[in-house]
C-alpha positions in Angstrom: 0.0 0.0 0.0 1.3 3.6 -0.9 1.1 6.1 1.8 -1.2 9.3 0.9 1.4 11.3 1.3 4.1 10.0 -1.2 1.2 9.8 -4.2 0.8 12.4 -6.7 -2.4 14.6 -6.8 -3.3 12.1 -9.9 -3.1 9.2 -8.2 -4.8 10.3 -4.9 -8.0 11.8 -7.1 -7.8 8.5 -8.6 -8.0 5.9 -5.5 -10.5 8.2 -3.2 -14.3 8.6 -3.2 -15.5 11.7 -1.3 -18.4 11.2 1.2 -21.6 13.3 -0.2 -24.6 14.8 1.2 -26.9 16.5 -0.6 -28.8 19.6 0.5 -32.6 20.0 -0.4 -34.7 23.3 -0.2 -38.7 22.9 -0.1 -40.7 24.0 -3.4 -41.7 27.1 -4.2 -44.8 26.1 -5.4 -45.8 23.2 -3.8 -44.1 22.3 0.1 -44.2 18.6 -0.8 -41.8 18.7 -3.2 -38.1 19.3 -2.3 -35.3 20.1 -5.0 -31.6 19.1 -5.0 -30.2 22.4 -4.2 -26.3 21.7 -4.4 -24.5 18.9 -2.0 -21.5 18.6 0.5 -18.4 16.4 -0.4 -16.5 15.3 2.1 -12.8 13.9 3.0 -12.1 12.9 6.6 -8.1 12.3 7.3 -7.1 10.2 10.1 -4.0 10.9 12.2 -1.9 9.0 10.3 -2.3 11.0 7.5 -4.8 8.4 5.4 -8.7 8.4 3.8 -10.9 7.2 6.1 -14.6 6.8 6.4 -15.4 7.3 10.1 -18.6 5.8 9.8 -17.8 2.5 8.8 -17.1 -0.2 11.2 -12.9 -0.6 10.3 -12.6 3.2 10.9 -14.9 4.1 13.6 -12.1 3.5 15.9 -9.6 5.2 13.9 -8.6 9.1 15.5 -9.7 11.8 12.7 -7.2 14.2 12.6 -9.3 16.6 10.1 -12.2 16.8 7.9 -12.3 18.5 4.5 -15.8 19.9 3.6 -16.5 21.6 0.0 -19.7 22.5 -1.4 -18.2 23.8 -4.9 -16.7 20.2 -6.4 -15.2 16.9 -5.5 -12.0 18.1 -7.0 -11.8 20.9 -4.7 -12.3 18.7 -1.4 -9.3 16.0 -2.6 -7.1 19.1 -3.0 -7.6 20.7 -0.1 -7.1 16.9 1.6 -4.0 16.3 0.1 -2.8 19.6 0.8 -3.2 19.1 3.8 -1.7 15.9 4.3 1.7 17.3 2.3 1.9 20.0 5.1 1.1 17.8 8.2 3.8 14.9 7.0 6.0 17.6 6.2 5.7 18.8 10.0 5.8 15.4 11.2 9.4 15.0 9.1 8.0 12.2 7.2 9.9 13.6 4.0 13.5 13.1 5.8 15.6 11.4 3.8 16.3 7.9 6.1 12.3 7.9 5.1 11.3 9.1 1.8 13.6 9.0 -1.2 14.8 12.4 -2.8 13.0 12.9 -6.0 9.6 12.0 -3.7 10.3 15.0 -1.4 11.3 17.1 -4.1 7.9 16.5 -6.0 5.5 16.9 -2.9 7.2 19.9 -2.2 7.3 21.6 -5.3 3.2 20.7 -5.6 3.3 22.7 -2.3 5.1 25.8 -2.7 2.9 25.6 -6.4 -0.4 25.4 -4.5 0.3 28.0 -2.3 0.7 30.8 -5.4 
């Protein structure tokens, strides 16, 4: 298994699914009917910097360190999540070299200091 945060944006947008909730507003017209108004996407990361789903069984237990809420797009929810998770496992030193090769810190950190502009 590769670690979130050694994979590039590409492959993290590929491998996770965002958690969605839609939001409804009542008709205009008619207060039986509801209409799908816009929705939520969601990206919970747990302390060790991975995906998880808090409400399943396998990750109930598992300490969420932050969750990611958009309402614009899913694309906008996996990039502030793996933004994140470059900045945190830079702060936790993950991207010393006895851990992560060269090249890999160099690319995370250039798709850092690139977000950030």
């Amino acid at each position: 298994m590769k670690y979130t945060w050694l994979m590039t944006f590409e492959e993290f947008d590929q491998k996770f699914r965002t958690q969605n909730f839609k939001q409804y507003a009542d008709d205009y017209f008619s207060l039986s009917k509801k209409h799908c108004v816009g929705c939520h996407y969601y990206l919970t990361i747990s302390a060790d910097l991975e995906i998880i789903n808090p409400y399943t069984n396998k990750d109930k237990q598992k300490k969420v360190l932050k969750t990611m809420v958009s309402t614009s797009s899913i694309k906008d929810v996996k990039q502030q999540a793996f933004e994140f998770i470059i900045a945190k496992a830079l702060e936790f030193g993950l991207f010393d070299e006895s851990i992560c090769p060269k090249e890999i810190k160099i690319r995370q950190l250039n798709y850092e200091s690139n977000s950030l502009h």
